[in-house]
N, C-alpha and C positions, 0 to 999 in steps of 0.2 A: 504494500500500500504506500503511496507518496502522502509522505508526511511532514518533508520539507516545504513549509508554504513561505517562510520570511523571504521577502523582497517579492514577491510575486504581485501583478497587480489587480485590484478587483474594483466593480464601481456598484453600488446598491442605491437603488431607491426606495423612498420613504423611509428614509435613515434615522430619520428625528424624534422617534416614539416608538414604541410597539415593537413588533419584530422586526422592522427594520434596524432597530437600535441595538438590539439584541444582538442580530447577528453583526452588527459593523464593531462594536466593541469586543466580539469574539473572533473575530477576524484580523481587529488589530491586536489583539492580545497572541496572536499567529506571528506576528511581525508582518502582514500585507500591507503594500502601500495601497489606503484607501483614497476614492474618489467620492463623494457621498449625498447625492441628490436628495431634495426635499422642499415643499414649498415653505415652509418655515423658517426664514434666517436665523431668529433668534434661538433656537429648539437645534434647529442643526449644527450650527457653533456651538453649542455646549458639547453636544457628541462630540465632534472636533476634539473640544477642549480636554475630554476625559479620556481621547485615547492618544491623545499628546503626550497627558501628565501619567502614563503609564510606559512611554518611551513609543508608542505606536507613531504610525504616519497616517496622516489623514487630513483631504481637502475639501471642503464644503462648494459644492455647486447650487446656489435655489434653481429651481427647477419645478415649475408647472406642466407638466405630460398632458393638460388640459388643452396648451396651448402649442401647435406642431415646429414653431419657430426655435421654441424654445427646447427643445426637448435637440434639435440639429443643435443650435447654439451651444449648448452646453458640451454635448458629446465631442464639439470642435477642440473647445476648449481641454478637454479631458486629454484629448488625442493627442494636443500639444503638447501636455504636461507629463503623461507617460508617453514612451516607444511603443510598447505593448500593451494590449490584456487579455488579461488571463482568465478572469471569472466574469459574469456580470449578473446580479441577481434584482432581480424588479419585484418590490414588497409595494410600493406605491400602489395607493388604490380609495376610491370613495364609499360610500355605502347608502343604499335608500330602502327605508323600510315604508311603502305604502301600499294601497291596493293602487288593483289594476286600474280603476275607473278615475282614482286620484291623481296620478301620475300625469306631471305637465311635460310635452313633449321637450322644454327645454331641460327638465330634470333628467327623464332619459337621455338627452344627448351628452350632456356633461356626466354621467356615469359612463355609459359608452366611449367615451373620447377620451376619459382617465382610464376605466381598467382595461381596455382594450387596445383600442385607436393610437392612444399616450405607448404602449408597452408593445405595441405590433414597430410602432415608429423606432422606439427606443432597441429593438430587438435585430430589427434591419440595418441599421446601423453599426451594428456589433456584430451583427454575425458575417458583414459584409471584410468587416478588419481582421477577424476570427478566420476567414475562410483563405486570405491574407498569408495570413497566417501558419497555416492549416494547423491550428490548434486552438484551444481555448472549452468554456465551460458557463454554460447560460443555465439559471436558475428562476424559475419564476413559483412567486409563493404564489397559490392560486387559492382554492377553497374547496369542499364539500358541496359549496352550491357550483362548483364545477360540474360536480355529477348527478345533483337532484336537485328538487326545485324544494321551493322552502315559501311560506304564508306570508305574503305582503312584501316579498325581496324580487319579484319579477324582473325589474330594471338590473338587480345585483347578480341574481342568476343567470338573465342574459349574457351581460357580462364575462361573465367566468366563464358558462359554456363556452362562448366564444374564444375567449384565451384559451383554455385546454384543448379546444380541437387545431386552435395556429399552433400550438408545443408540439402537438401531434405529427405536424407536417414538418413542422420545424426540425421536427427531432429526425424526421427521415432523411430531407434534403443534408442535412449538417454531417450524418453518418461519413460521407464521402469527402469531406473535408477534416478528418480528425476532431468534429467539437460535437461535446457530446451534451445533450440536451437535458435536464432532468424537470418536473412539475411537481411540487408538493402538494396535497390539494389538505390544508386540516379543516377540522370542524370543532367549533369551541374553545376559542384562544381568549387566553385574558386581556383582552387590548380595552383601549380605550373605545374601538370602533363599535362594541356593544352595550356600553355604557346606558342605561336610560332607554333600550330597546324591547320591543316585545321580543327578540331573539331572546336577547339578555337573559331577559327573564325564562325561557324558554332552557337554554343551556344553563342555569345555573343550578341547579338538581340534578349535581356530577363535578368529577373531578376535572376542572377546567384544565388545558394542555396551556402550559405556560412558554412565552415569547421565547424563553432560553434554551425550551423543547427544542424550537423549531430549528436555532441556533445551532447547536450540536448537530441537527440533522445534517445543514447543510455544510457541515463543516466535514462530515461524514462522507457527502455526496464530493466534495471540493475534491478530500483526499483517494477517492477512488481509484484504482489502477488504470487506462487506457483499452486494456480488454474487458472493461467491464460495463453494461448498459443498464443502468436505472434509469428508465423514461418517466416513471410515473409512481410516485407516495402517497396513498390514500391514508391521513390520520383520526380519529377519531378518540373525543376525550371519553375517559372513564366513568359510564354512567352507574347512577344509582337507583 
């Protein structure tokens, strides 16, 4: 198993909370030199700050996947500041919990255009320098409502599906290029994105899987051997 990660480079979005934070502080506790997107300056620069003051490397980009200028712009930037990369893992993502009949078509487009459209863009990019390359390692945290539909998440489940069936293709085209694709999909994570939700409330009657689960996971997936294919982690927290 490759277990040497220090110097290596990787870039994560939605870095600034939740499992994006999780894994970017696990990552720099690896010695990677991180790049670390997030629409939160303030929140982002902390992360920064806390894997600085542990001897880590790490650079803040903000970054709205909302908006497609931005999502090139940044990557330009990234691409200047490293030669290579090596991992890229996409946690950025929105959430909308209503019914079907409530849902204003600009809500749906702005959930679509962040976990999708943002992460298809972000993915193209990366896999175009990866292929480059012919090496590297793309990671997308996906979800549960990847693979089933869930009460009043319509917009969020579209969503997902849609991302796990792009990993899907993704994962094939990439085969031939040395980069190997992986898709976590959990269900029931402590993050702030359930906070105040009927989900919330739904998974909270069980052992919730915590951001620094998912952490390890992909720290797991990182150090994988080259012969080896994990396209797809279905997780599930421990109910009661």
């Amino acid at each position: 198993m490759e277990n040497r990660l220090e110097g290596k480079t990787a870039v994560i979005t939605g870095a600034s909370r939740g499992i994006g934070k999780s894994i970017a502080i696990a990552l720099g506790r690896e010695k990677m030199r991180l790049a670390l997107l997030a629409r939160s300056t303030d929140k982002l620069q902390e992360v920064v700050n806390e894997i600085q003051a542990v001897g880590g490397e790490a650079h803040a980009f903000p970054c709205d996947l909302m908006i497609p200028g931005a999502v090139k712009s940044s990557l330009d930037s990234i691409f200047q500041h490293f030669s290579s990369l090596d991992v890229l893992i996409s946690n950025a993502g929105i959430f909308l919990e209503k019914t079907i009949t409530d849902i204003e078509l600009e809500e749906w487009d702005n959930v679509l255009r962040t976990n999708l459209t943002g992460t298809f863009l972000l993915f193209q990019s990366a896999f175009s320098k990866m292929k480059d390359q012919k090496s590297g390692r793309i990671i997308a945290i996906a979800s549960s409502a990847s693979i089933q539909g869930y009460t009043h998440q319509a917009a969020y489940c579209a969503s997902k599906h849609g991302l796990l069936g792009f990993m899907r293709c993704l994962s094939i085209e990439a085969k031939a290029h040395n980069v190997h694709v992986h898709t976590i999909c959990p269900g029931g994570v402590r993050t702030d994105l359930i906070n105040d939700t009927y989900m919330g409330d739904r998974v909270s009657q069980g052992h919730l899987i915590e951001p620094d689960n998912i952490a390890d996971l992909a720290l797991f997936l990182i150090r994988q051997p080259g012969n080896i294919d994990i396209p797809e982690i279905n997780l599930k927290r421990y109910a009661v």
